[in-house]
LODRENLUM-136510 format. One line per 8 residues: number of its first residue (from 0); their letters; for each residue x, y, z of C-alpha. Coordinates in Angstrom, 2 decimals, always signed. Layout:
LODRENLUM-136510
NUM) A) X/Y/Z | ...
***
This chain:
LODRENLUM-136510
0) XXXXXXXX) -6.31/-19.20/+32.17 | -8.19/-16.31/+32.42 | -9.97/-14.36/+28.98 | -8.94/-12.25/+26.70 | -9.66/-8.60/+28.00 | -11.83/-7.46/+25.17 | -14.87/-9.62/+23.66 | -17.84/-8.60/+21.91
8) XXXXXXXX) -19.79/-9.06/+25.08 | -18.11/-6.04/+26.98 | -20.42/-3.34/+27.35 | -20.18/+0.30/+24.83 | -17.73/+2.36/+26.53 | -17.92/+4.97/+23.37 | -21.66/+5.38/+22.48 | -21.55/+8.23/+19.71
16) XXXXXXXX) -24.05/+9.62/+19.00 | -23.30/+9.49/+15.60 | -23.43/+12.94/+14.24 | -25.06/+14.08/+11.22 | -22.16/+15.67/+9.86 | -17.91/+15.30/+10.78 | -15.27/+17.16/+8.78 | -13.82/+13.89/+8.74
24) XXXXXXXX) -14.92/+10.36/+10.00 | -12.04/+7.98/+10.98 | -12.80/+4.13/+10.30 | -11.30/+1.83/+12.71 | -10.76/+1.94/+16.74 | -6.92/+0.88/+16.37 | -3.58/+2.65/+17.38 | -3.43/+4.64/+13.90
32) XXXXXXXX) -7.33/+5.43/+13.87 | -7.74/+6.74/+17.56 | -4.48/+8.92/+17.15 | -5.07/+10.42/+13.63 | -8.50/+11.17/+15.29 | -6.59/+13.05/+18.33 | -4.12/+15.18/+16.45 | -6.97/+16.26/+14.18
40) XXXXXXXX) -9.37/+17.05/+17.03 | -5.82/+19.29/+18.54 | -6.63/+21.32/+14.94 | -10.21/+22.11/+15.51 | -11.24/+20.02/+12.92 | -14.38/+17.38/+14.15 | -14.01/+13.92/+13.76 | -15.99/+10.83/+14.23
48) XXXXXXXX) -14.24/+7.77/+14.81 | -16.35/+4.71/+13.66 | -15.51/+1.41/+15.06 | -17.27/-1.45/+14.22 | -16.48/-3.66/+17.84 | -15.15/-2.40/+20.93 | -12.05/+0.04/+20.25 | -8.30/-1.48/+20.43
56) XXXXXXXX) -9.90/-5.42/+20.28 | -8.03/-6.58/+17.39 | -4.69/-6.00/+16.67 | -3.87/-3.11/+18.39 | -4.36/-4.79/+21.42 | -2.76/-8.31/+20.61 | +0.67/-7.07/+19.50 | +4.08/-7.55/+21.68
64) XXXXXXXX) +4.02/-3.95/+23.41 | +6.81/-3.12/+21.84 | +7.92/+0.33/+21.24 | +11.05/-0.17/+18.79 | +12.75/+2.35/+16.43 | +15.88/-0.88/+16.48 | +15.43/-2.87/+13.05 | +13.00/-0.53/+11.09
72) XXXXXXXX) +12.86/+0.33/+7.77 | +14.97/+3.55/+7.20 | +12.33/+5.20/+5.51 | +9.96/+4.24/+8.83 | +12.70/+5.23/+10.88 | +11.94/+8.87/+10.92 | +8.37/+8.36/+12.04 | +9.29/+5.95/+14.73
80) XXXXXXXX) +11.55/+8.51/+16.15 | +8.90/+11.05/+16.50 | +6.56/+8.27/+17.70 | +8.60/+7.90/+20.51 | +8.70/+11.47/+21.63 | +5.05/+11.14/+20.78 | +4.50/+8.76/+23.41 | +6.15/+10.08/+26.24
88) XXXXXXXX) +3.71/+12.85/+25.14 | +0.96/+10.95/+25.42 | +1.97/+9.06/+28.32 | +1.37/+12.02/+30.38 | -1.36/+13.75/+28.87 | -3.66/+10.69/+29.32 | -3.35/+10.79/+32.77 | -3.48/+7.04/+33.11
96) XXXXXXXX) -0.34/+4.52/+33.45 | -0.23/+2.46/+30.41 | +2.91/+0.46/+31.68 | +5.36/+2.87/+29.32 | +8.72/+2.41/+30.31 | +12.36/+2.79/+28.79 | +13.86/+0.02/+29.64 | +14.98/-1.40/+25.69
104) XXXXXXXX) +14.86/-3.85/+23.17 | +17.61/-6.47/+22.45 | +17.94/-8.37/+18.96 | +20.26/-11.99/+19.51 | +21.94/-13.11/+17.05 | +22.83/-17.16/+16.26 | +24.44/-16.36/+12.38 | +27.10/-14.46/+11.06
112) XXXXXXXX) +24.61/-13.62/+8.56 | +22.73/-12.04/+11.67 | +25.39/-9.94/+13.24 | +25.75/-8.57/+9.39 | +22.45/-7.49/+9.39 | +22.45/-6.15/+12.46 | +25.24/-4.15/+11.90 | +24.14/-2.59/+8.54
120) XXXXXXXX) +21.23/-1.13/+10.89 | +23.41/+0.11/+13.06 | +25.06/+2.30/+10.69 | +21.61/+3.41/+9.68 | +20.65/+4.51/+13.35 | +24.10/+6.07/+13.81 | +23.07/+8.93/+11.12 | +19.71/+9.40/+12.72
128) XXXXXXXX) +21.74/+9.70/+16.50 | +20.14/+6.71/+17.83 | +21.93/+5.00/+20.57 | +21.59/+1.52/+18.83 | +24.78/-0.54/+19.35 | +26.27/-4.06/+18.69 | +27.07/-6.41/+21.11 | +29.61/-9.33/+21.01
136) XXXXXXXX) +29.29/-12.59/+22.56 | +30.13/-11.51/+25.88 | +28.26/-7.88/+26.15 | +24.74/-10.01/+25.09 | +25.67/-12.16/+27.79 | +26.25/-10.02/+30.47 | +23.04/-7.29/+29.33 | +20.76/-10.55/+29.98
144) XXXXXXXX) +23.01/-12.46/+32.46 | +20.54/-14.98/+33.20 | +20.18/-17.05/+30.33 | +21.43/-20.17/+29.42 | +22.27/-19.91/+25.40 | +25.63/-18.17/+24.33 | +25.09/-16.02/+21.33 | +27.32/-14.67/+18.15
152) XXXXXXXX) +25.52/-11.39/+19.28 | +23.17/-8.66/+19.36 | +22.06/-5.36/+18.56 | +20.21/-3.19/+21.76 | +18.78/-0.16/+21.16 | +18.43/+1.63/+25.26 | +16.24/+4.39/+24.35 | +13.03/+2.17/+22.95
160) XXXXXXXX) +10.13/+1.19/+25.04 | +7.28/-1.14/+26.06 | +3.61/-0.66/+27.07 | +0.78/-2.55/+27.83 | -1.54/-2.72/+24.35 | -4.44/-3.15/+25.50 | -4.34/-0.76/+28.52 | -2.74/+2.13/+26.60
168) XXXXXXXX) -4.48/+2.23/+23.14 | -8.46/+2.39/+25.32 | -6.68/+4.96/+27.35 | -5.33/+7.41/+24.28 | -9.22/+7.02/+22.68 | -10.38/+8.29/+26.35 | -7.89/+11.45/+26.15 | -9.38/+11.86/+22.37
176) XXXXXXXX) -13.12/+11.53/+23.23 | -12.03/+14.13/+26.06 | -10.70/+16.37/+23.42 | -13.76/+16.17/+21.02 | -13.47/+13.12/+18.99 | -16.65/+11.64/+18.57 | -16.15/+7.52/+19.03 | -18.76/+5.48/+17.88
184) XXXXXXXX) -18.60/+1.64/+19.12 | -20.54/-1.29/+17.46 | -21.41/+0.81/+15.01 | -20.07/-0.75/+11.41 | -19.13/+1.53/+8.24 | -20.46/-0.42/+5.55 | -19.96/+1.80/+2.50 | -18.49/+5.76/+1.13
192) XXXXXXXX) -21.18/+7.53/-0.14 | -19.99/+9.76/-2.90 | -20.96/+12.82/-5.23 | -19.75/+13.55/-8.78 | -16.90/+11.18/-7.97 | -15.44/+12.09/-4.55 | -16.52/+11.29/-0.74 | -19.90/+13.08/-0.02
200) XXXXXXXX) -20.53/+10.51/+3.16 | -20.05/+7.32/+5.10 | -23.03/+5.12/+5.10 | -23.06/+3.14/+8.49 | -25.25/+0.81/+10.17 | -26.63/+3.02/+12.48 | -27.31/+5.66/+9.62 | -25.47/+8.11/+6.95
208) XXXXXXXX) -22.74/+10.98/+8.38 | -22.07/+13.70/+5.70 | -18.36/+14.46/+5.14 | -15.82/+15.06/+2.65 | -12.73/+13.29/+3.86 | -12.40/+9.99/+5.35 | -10.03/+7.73/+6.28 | -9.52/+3.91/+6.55
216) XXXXXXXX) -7.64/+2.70/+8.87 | -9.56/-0.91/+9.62 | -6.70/-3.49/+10.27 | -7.15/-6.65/+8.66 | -10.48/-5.75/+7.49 | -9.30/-2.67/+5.15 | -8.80/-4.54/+1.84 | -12.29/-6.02/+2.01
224) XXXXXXXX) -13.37/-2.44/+2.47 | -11.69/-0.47/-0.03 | -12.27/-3.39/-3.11 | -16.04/-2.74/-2.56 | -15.17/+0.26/-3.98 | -12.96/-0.25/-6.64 | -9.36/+0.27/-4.56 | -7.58/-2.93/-4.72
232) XXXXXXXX) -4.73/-3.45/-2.43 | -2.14/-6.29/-1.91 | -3.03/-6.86/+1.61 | -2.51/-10.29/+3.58 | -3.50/-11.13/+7.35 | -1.36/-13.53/+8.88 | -2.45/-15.22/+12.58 | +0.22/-14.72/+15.18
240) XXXXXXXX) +0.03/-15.99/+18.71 | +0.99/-14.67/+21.89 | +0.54/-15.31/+25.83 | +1.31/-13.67/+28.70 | +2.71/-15.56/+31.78 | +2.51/-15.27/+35.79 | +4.19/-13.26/+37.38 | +8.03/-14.04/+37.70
248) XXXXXXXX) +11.00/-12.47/+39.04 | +12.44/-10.39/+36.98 | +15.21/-11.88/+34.32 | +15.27/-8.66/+32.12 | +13.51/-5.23/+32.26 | +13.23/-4.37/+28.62 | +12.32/-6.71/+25.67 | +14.51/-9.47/+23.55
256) XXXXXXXX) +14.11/-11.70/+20.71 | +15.99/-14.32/+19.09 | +14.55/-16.30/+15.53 | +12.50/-18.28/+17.92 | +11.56/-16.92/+21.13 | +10.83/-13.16/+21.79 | +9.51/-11.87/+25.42 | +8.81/-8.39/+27.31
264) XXXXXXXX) +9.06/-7.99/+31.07 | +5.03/-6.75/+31.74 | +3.77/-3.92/+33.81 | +1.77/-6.91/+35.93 | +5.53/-8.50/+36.83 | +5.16/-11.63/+34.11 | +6.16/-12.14/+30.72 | +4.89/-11.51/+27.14
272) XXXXXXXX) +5.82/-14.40/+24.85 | +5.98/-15.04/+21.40 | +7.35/-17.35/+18.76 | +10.04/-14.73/+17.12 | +8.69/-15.03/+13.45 | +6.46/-17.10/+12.88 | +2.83/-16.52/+11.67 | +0.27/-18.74/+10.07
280) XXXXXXXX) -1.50/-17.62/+6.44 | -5.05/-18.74/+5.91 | -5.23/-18.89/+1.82 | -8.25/-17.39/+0.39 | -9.24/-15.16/-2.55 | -6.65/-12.22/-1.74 | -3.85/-14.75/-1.45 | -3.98/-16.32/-4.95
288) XXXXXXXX) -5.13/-12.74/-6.13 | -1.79/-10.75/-4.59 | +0.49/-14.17/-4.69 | +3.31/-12.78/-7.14 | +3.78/-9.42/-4.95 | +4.54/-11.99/-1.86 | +7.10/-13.74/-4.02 | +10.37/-11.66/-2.88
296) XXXXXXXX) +8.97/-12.09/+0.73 | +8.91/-15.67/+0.09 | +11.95/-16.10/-1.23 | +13.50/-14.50/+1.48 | +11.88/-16.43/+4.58 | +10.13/-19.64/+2.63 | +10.06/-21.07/+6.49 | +8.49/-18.07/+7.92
304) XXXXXXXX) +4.87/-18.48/+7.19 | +2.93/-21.67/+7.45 | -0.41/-22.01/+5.25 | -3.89/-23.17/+6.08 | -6.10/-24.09/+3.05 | -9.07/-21.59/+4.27 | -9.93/-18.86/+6.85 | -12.18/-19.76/+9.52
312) XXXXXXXX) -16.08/-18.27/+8.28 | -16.14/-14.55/+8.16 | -12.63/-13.53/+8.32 | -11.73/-11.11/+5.84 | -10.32/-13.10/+2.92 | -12.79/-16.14/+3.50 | -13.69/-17.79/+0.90 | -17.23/-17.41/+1.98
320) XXXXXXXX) -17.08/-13.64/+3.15 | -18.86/-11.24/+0.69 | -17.14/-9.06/-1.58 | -20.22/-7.20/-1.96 | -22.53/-5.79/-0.10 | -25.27/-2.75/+0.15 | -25.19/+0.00/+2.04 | -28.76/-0.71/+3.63
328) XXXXXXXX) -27.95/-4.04/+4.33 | -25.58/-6.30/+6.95 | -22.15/-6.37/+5.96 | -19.47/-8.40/+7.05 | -17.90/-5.85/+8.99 | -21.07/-6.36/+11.27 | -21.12/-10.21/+11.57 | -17.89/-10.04/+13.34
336) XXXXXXXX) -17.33/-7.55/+15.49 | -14.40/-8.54/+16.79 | -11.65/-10.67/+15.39 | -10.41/-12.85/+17.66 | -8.74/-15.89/+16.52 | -7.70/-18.84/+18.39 | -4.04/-18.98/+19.62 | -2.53/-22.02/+17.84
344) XXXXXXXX) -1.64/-24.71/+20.78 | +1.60/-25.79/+19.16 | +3.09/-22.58/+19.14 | +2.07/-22.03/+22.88 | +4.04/-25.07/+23.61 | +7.00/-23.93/+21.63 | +7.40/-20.85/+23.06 | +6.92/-21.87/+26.67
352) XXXXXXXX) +9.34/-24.68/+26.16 | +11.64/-22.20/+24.50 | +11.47/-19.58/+27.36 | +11.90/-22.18/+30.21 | +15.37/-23.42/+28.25 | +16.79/-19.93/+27.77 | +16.24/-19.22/+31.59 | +15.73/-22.96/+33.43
360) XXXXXXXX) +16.36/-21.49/+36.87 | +12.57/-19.71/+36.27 | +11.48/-23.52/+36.53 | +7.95/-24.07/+34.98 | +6.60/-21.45/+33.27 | +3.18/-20.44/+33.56 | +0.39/-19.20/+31.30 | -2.44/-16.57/+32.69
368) XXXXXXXX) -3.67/-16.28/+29.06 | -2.77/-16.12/+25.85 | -4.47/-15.00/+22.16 | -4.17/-14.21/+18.52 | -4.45/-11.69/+16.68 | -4.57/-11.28/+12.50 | -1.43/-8.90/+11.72 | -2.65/-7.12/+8.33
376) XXXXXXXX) +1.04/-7.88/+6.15 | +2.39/-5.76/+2.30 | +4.28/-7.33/+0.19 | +6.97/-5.19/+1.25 | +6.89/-5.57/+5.01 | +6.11/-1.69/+4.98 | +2.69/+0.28/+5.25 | +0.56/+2.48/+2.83
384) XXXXXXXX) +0.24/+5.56/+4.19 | -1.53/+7.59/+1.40 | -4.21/+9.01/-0.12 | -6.52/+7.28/-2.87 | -6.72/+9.22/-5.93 | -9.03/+7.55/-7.71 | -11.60/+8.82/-4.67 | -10.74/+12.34/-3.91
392) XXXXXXXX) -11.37/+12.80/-0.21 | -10.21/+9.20/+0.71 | -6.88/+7.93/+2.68 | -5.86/+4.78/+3.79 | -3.39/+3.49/+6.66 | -3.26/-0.39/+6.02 | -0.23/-2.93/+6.30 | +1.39/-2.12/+8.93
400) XXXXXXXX) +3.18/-5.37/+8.88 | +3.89/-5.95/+12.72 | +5.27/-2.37/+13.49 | +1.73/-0.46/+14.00 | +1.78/-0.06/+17.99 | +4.89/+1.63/+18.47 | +4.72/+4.09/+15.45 | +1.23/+4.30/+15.44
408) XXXXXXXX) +1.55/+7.70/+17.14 | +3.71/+9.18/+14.80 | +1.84/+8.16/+11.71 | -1.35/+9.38/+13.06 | +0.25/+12.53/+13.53 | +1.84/+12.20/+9.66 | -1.85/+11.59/+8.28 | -3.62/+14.21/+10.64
416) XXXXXXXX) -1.61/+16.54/+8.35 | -1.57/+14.29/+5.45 | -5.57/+14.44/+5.44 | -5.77/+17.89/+6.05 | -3.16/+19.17/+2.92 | -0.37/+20.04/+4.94 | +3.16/+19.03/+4.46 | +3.57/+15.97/+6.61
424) XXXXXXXX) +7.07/+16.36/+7.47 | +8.64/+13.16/+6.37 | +8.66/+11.61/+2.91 | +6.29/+9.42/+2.26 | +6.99/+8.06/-1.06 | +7.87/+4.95/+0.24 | +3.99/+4.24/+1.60 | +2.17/+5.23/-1.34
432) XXXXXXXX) -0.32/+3.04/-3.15 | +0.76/+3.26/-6.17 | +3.86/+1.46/-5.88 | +2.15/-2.14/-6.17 | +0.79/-0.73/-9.64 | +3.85/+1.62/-11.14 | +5.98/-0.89/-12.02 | +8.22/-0.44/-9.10
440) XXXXXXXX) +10.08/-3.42/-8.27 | +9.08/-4.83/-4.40 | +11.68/-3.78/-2.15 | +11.85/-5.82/+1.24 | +11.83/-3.56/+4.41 | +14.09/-5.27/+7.07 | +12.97/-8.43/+8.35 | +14.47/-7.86/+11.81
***
């Protein structure tokens, strides 16, 4: 099978400098990093974008490709709509073909308790004039007419998208470096430098930038980062795998899922595959420290997450990873630069086995390569999309629970605006921080 496109070995494609000064400086080379970055750059406003690998390498890059407002959370609904126009947007204004194409998402249902579900959403998506619909036995059959399993149902939403990850998020960080963003690769943020209580600067490893606003937006990594400051948040990483296959001929154009398979017709004429749902938790500090908020969750899916007693040396929650660190010293943001996990064989074999039964005239199915990648998970299945108060100056982006490629657009549009004091033009209450500390009770987001 051939690599994983991105490695640690790939040579700087965004060398910086890094500036002295940045009205604001952007932490993190993801989806939501590289497109908060953009829209602010569109404002006149400079920005450094600090990325402590190679930009898109971790999650953004390792997700399904999916581009879904079907199954969201109704208060993330309104962003993923204007994520999709967004894209389109995008699309064309990078001047590069990221494999973005209409062609929808299908959700099959095996329950009654399923179809319910899917049919509260599609009351939801009815208000917002989405062309989500339900489909009985016999429409799910004929919309994929190939495969072998008879369902209770579905839910397929036309209008949402796919695109390749890993071509699409380098490509929007090109149009932004084009439009004045200042990227800054292998180059680690390792602590905020502050005066009289608010952000003054970002200490990096490649020197100190002076600004007054920053935001974090590092993935996996961003709880590690914000509670060597003081910020604590209830954020988990959870290992998902994922391969691509050969090309094949063409069973479906868009993307489907089921509770144990999911797959995306690719730009390259194969197959993404995934286990639908299932995830792997390596226990470490954070886990015992947040476990209680992850109760509900729990409750809800006790099958969906399998534990491992301890993260492999310097992931984020390790138990051997630093908590803290100096600003004129390594930090464990710089001992990995990448996070690339290994794909877990068994779930490889599932999900082959699984494809090649839904659609046995394919005959073998077969693997070019396949990955992991550490989804960053709230107790609530939704993000927090906020500012800090306790550190004037400061926002955070973090969580984004599985959904981050598709509405990462539209949220780095919401925080371009968010960071900059303007109204944001959705309500956000939902994704503040605060709500793991109010006393609000934890209120699942749709686990569709």
């Amino acid at each position: 099978m051939t690599k994983f496109p991105f490695t640690e070995a790939d040579p700087v494609q965004f060398g910086g400098p890094l500036p002295d000064a940045s009205d604001v400086v952007v932490i993190g080379g993801g989806i939501i990093g590289v497109t908060t970055a953009l829209f602010l750059a569109r404002k006149n406003i400079s920005v450094t974008l600090l990325e402590k690998g190679r930009v898109a390498a971790e999650q953004s890059s390792r997700n399904w490709g999916w581009i879904r407002q079907q199954g969201r959370d109704p208060d993330e609904l309104p962003v993923m709509i204007e994520a999709r126009r967004l894209w389109l947007q995008l699309a064309e204004e990078c001047g590069e073909d990221i494999g973005l194409k209409q062609a929808g998402i299908t959700y099959l249902a095996r329950t009654d308790r399923e179809v319910a579900a899917f049919t509260e959403f599609v009351r939801l998506a009815r208000t917002h004039g989405l062309d989500t619909r339900l489909l009985d036995t016999d429409e799910a059959a004929s919309l994929i007419p190939s495969m072998s399993r008879r369902y209770k149902g579905g839910m397929t939403t036309p209008s949402d998208m796919r695109a390749e990850p890993w071509v699409a998020v380098p490509a929007l960080a090109r149009l932004a470096a084009r439009e004045g963003v200042t990227i800054v690769e292998n180059c680690a943020a390792r602590m905020l430098d502050r005066s009289a209580g608010r952000i003054s600067g970002v200490w990096t490893e490649k020197g100190r930038i002076a600004t007054s606003s920053v935001l974090v937006a590092g993935g996996a990594w961003t709880s590690l980062f914000l509670r060597a400051h003081g910020v604590s948040i209830p954020q988990l990483s959870v290992r998902a795998t994922v391969a691509a296959t050969e090309a094949m001929p063409e069973i479906h154009a868009g993307a489907a899922t089921d509770e144990h398979i999911a797959f995306r017709r690719r730009q390259d004429g194969g197959y993404t595959l995934a286990a639908g749902g299932a995830s792997q938790l390596y226990v470490g500090p954070d886990a015992f420290r947040h476990a209680t908020k992850y109760l509900p969750a729990l409750r809800t899916n006790p099958l969906g997450t399998r534990y491992w007693p301890a993260a492999p040396s310097g992931y984020p929650d390790a138990w051997t990873t630093p908590r803290m660190w100096d600003a004129d010293r390594e930090s464990p943001f710089e001992r990995m630069r990448i996070l690339d996990p290994k794909p877990e064989a068994a779930a490889l074999r599932a999900m082959t086995r699984g494809f090649r039964e839904l659609f046995p005239q394919l005959g073998e199915v077969r693997l070019k390569t396949s990955w992991a990648g550490m989804i960053d998970a709230m107790p609530d299945v939704v993000p927090v999309v906020d500012r800090v108060a306790a550190i004037p100056g400061l926002a955070v982006a973090a969580g984004m629970s599985g959904h981050g490629f598709g509405i990462g657009p539209g949220f780095g549009r919401v925080l371009s605006d968010l960071i900059r004091g303007n109204a944001t033009g959705h309500d956000l209450s939902r994704f503040r921080l605060s709500r793991f500390s109010d006393g609000s009770p934890i209120r699942l987001g749709p686990a569709l």
